[in-house]
C-alpha positions as CSV (number, residue, x, y, z in Angstrom):
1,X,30.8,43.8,-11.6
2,X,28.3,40.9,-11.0
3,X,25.2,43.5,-10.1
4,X,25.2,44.4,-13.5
5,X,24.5,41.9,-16.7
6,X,24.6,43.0,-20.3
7,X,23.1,41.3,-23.4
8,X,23.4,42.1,-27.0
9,X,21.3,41.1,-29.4
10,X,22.1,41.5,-33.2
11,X,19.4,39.7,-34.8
12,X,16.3,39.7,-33.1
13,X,14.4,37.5,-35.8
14,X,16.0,34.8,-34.3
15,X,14.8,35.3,-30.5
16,X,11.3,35.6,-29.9
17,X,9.9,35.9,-25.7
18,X,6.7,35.2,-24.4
19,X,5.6,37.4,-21.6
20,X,7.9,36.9,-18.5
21,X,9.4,39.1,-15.7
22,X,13.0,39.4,-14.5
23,X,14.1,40.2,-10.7
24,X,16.7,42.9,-12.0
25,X,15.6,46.3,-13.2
26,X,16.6,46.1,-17.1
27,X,17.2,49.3,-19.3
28,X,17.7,48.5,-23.2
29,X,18.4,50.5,-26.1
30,X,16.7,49.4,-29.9
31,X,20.1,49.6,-31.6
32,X,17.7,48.3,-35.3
33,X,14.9,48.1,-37.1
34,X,11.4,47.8,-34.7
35,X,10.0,45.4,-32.3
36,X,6.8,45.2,-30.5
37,X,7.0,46.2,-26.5
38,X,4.2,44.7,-24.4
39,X,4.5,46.4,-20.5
40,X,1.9,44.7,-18.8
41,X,-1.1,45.4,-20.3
42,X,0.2,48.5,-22.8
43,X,1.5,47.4,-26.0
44,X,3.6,49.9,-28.6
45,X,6.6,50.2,-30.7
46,X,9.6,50.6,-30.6
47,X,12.5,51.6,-33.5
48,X,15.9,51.9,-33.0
49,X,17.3,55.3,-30.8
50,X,14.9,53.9,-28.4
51,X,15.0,53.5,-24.8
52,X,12.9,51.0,-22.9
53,X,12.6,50.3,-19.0
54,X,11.2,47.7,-17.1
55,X,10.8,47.3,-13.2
56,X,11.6,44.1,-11.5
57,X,8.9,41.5,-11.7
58,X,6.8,43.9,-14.0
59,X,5.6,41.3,-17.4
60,X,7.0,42.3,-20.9
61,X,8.1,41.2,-24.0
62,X,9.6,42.6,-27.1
63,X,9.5,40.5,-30.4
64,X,10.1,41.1,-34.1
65,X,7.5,42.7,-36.2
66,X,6.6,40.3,-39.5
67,X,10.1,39.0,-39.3
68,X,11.9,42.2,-39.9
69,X,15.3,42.9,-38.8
70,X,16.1,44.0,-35.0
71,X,18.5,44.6,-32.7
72,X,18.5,45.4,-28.7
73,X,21.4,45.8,-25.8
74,X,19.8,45.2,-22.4
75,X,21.2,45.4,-19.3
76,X,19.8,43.9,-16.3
77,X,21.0,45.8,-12.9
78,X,20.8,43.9,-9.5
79,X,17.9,46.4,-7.6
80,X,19.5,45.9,-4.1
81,X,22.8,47.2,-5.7
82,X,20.7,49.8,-8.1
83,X,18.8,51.0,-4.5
84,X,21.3,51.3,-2.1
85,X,23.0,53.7,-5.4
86,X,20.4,56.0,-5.7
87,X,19.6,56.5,-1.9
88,X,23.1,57.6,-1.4
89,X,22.7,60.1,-4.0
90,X,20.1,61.2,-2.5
91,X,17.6,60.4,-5.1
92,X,15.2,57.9,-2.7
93,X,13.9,58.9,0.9
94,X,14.4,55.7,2.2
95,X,16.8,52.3,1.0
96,X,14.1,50.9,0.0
97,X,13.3,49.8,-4.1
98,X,10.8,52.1,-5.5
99,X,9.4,50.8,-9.0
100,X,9.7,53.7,-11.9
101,X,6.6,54.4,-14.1
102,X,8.6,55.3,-17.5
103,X,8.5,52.5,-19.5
104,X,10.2,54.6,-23.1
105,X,12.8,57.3,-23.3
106,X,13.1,58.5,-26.8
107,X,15.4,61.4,-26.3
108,X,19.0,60.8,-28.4
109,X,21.2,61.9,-25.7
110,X,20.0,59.4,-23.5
111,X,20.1,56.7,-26.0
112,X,24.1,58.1,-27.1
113,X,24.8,57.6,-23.5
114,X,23.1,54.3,-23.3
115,X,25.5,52.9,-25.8
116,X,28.3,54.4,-24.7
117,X,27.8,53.0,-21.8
118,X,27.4,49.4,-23.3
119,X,30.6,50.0,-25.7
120,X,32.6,50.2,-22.6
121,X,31.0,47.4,-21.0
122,X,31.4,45.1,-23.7
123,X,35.2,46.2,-24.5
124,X,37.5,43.6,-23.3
125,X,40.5,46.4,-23.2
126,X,39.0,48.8,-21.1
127,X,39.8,49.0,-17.4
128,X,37.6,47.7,-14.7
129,X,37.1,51.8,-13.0
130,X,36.5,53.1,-16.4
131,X,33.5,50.3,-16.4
132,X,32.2,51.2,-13.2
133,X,32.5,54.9,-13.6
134,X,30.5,54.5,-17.0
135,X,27.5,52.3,-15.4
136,X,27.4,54.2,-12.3
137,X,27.3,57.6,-13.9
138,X,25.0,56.8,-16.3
139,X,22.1,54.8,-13.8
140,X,22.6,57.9,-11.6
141,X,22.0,60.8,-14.0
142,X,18.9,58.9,-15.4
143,X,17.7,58.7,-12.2
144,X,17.9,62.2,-11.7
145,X,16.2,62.9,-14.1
146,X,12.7,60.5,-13.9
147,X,12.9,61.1,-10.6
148,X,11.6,64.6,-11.3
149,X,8.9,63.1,-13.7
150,X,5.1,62.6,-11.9
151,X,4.6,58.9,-10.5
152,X,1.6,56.8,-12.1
153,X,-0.3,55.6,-9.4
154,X,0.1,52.0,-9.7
155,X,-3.1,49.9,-8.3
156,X,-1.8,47.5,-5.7
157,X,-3.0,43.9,-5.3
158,X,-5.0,43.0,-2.6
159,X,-3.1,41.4,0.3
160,X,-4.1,37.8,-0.1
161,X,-2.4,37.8,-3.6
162,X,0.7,39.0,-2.2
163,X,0.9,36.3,-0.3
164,X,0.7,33.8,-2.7
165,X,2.7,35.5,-4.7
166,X,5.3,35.3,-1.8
167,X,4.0,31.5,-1.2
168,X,5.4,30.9,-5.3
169,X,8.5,32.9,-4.8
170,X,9.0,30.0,-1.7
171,X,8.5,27.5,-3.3
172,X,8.7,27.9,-6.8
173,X,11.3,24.5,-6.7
174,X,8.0,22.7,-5.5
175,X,5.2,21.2,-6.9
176,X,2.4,23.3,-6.1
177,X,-1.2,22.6,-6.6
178,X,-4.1,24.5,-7.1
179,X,-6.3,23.5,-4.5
180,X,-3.0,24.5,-2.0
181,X,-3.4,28.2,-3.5
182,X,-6.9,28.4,-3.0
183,X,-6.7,27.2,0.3
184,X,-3.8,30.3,1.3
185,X,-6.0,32.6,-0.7
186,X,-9.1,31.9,0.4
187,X,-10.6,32.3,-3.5
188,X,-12.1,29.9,-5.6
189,X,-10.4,28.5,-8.6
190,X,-11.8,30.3,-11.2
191,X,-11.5,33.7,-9.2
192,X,-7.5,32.7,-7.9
193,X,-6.5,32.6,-12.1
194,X,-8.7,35.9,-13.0
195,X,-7.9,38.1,-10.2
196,X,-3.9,37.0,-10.2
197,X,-3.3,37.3,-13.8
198,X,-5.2,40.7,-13.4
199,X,-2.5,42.1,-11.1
200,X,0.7,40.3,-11.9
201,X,0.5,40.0,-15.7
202,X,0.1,35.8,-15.2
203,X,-1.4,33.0,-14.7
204,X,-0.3,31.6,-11.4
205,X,1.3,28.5,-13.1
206,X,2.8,31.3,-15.9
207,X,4.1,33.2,-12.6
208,X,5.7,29.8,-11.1
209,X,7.5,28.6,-14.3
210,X,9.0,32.4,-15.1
211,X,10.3,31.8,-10.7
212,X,11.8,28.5,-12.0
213,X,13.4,30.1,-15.1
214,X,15.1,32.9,-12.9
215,X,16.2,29.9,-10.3
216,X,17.5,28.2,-13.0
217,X,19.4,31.3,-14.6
218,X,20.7,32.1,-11.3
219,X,22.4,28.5,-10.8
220,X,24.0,28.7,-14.3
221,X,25.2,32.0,-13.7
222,X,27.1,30.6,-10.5
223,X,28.3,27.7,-12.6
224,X,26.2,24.9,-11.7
225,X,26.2,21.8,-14.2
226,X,22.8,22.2,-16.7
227,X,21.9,19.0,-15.2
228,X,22.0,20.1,-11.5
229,X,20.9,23.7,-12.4
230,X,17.2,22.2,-13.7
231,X,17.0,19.8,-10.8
232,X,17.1,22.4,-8.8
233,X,15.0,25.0,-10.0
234,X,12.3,22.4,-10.1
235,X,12.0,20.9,-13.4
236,X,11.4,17.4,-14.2
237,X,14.5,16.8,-16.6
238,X,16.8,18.6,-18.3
239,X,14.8,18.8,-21.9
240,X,12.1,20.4,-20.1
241,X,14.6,23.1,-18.5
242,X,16.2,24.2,-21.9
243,X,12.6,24.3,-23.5
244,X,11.6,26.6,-21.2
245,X,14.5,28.4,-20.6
246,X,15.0,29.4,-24.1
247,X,11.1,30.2,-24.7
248,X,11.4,32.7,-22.1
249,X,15.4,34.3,-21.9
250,X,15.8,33.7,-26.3
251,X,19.1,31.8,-25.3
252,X,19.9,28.0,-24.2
253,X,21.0,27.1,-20.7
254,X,24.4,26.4,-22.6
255,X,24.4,29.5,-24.5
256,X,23.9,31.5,-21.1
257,X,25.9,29.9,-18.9
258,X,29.0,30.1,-21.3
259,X,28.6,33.9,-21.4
260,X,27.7,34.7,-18.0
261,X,31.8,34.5,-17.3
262,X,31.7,37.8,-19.7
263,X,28.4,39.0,-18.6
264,X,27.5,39.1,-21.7
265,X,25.4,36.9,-24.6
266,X,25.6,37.4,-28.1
267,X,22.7,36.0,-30.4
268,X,23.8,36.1,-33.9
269,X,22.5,34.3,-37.0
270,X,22.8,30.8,-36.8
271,X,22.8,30.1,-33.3
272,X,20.9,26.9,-31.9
C-alpha cells in the first residue's frame, strides 16, 4: 500500500515540529494527553479522542503542552490516490484534489474508527485485503460525510505568488536567491517575504527548506543512501540534512528510512 503512510507516536515529549507542510493529506487521531494544533494561522487544543486534518501543503504543527505526556497516530494518504477514490464514489465532480476546510473531528465514532483503522494497519498478521478494505472504507465514509459540511471560502493568492511558489517546487534542489524571486514576482523584497508568508504560512526560504525536507523524505522512502538522499534534495552535507530533517518530521533520516519498509515509525522514549 505505498499511497498510504502511518506513524505512531507514543511519547510526544520527545518530538517537537516547527511549522511545515506535507504533500499527502494526513488524518491523525490524539491517542494521549493534549497537544497544541496550529492550522495556518488558527491555533487550539487538542486531547486525546481527537481527530485532526490537514490538507496538502496547508502549515501546521502540533507540540506538547509544558512537557506533558502525548501521543498521536497519523497517517499521510497520497492525494492523487485519495482523489481519484473519492471521484469514483462519486463524492467529487471532477478528478481533481479539492482541499477540505475541517481541520477537528471530535465525534467518538469517528475517532473508534480511526484506530481501528490504524490497529489493522500496524498488525503484521493481518492480511493485505483486510488492510485495504479497512483504509478504503474508512477515507470514503469520512468523505461522505464533510462533504455534506459548508466549504470555508479560502482566499486564494494572487497569481504571481503561485508562480513562485511553482518556481520553489522546481527548483527546491537549487540554490535560489532572492533577487531571482523578485525578479519572477515582480515585488520588492520586503513585499515578496510579507505577502508570501501571508498566503502560504512561510517565509519563502521557510517554504524552500520544508520542499527540500519532503525531496529528501521521498529519496529515503525509495531507499536511497542518507548521503545521496541530502545531495539530492539540495543540502550542503549530510549534518545539515538530518538537522533539518528531524526539526521538521520529529524523526532522523535513519530512523525514517528504516521504517518506511513497514510504513510505519515508532518514537518511543529514548530514541536519538
Amino acid at each position: 500500500m505505498p499511497h498510504v503512510e502511518l506513524r505512531n507516536v507514543e511519547d510526544g515529549r520527545q518530538v517537537c515540529y516547527y511549522p511545515h507542510s506535507h504533500t499527502q493529506w494526513s488524518i491523525g487521531a490524539i491517542t494521549g494527553g493534549e497537544s497544541t494544533f496550529q492550522y495556518r494561522n488558527d491555533h487550539c487544543r487538542v486531547s486525546a479522542g481527537d481527530l485532526v486534518l490537514m490538507n496538502p501543503e496547508w502549515v501546521h504543527a502540533c507540540n506538547p503542552i509544558d512537557s506533558q505526556p502525548w501521543a498521536y497516530l497519523m497517517l499521510y494518504v497520497d492525494i492523487d490516490w485519495l482523489t481519484d477514490l473519492w471521484f469514483q464514489a462519486g463524492l467529487l465532480p471532477e478528478r481533481k484534489w479539492q482541499d477540505i476546510h475541517t481541520a477537528t473531528i471530535s465525534e467518538p465514532i469517528w475517532y473508534e474508527r480511526y484506530c481501528r483503522m490504524a490497529g489493522c494497519l500496524l498488525d503484521p498478521q493481518r492480511e493485505l485485503l483486510e488492510k485495504q478494505t479497512e483504509t478504503v472504507g474508512f477515507l470514503s465514509d469520512l468523505m461522505q460525510v464533510l462533504a455534506t459540511l459548508p466549504e470555508i471560502q479560502d482566499k486564494r493568492a494572487p497569481q504571481a505568488l503561485v508562480v513562485l511558489a511553482n518556481y520553489l517546487d522546481d527548483h527546491a534542489a537549487e540554490d535560489v536567491s532572492l533577487d531571482t524571486l523578485c525578479e519572477i514576482s515582480g515585488y520588492s523584497a520586503g513585499h515578496l517575504i510579507r505577502a508570501f508568508r501571508q498566503y502560504f504560512g512561510l517565509t519563502p526560504h521557510a517554504y524552500l527548506v520544508n520542499r527540500r525536507v519532503q525531496l529528501g523524505r521521498r529519496e529515503l522512502k525509495n531507499g536511497t543512501p542518507i548521503v545521496e538522499a541530502a545531495m539530492n534534495a539540495g543540502f550542503a552535507d549530510q549534518p545539515h540534512f538530518q538537522r533539518t530533517f528531524k526539526r521538521l518530521m520529529a524523526a532522523t533520516p535513519n530512523q525514517y528510512r528504516n521504517a518506511s519498509s513497514h510504513q510505519q515509525i515508532n518514537a518511543t522514549d529514548g530514541e536519538k
